[in-house]
C-alpha positions in Angstrom: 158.0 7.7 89.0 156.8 9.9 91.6 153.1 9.7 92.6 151.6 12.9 93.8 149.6 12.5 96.8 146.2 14.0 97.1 144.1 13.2 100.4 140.7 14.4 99.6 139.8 14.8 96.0 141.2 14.7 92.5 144.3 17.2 91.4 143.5 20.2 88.8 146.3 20.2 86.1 146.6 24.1 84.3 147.5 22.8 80.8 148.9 26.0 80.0 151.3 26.7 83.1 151.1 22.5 83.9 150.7 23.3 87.4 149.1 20.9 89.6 146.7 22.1 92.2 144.6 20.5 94.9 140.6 20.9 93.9 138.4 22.2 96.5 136.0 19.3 97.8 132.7 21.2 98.6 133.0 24.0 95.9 132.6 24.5 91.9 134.5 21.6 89.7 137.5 23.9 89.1 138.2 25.5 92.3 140.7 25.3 94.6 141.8 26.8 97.9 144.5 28.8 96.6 142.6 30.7 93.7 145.6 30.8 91.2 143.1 29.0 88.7 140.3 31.9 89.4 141.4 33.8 86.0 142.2 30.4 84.2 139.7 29.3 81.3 138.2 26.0 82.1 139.1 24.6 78.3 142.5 25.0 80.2 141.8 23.2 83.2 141.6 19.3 83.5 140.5 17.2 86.7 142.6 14.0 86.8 143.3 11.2 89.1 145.9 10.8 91.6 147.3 8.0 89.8 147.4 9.3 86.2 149.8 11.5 88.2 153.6 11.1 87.3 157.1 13.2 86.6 156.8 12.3 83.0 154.0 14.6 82.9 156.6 17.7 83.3 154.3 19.1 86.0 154.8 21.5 88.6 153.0 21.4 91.8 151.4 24.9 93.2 153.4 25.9 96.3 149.9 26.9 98.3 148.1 23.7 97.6 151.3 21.7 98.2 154.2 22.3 100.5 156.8 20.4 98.7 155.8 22.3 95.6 157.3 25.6 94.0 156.3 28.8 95.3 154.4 31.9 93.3 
């Protein structure tokens, strides 16, 4: 099981594309730096914990909000 590290804040998950992202301390609930999730509906969106974090989730991470992750 791989734990996804987020310094700073909770993780975004994009139930449609299940795409992690990092959320934006300091701005609206579902915003992040990269502003793929801009266009996304917020019934979409979820705000989880680091921990609930895990492969078996079949995520994907965003390649701008991580660096290991896959690139747009």
């Amino acid at each position: 099981m791989e734990i996804v590290q987020n310094t700073g804040g909770s993780l975004i998950l994009n139930e449609t594309a299940m795409t992690l992202h990092k959320q934006e301390l300091g701005l609206g609930e579902f915003q992040t730096s990269c502003g793929h999730l801009n266009h996304v509906g917020q019934e979409k969106l979820r705000i989880i914990g680091v921990p609930d974090v895990t492969k078996k989730h079949n995520t994907s991470k965003c390649g701008q909000c991580f660096e290991e992750g896959r690139r747009y």
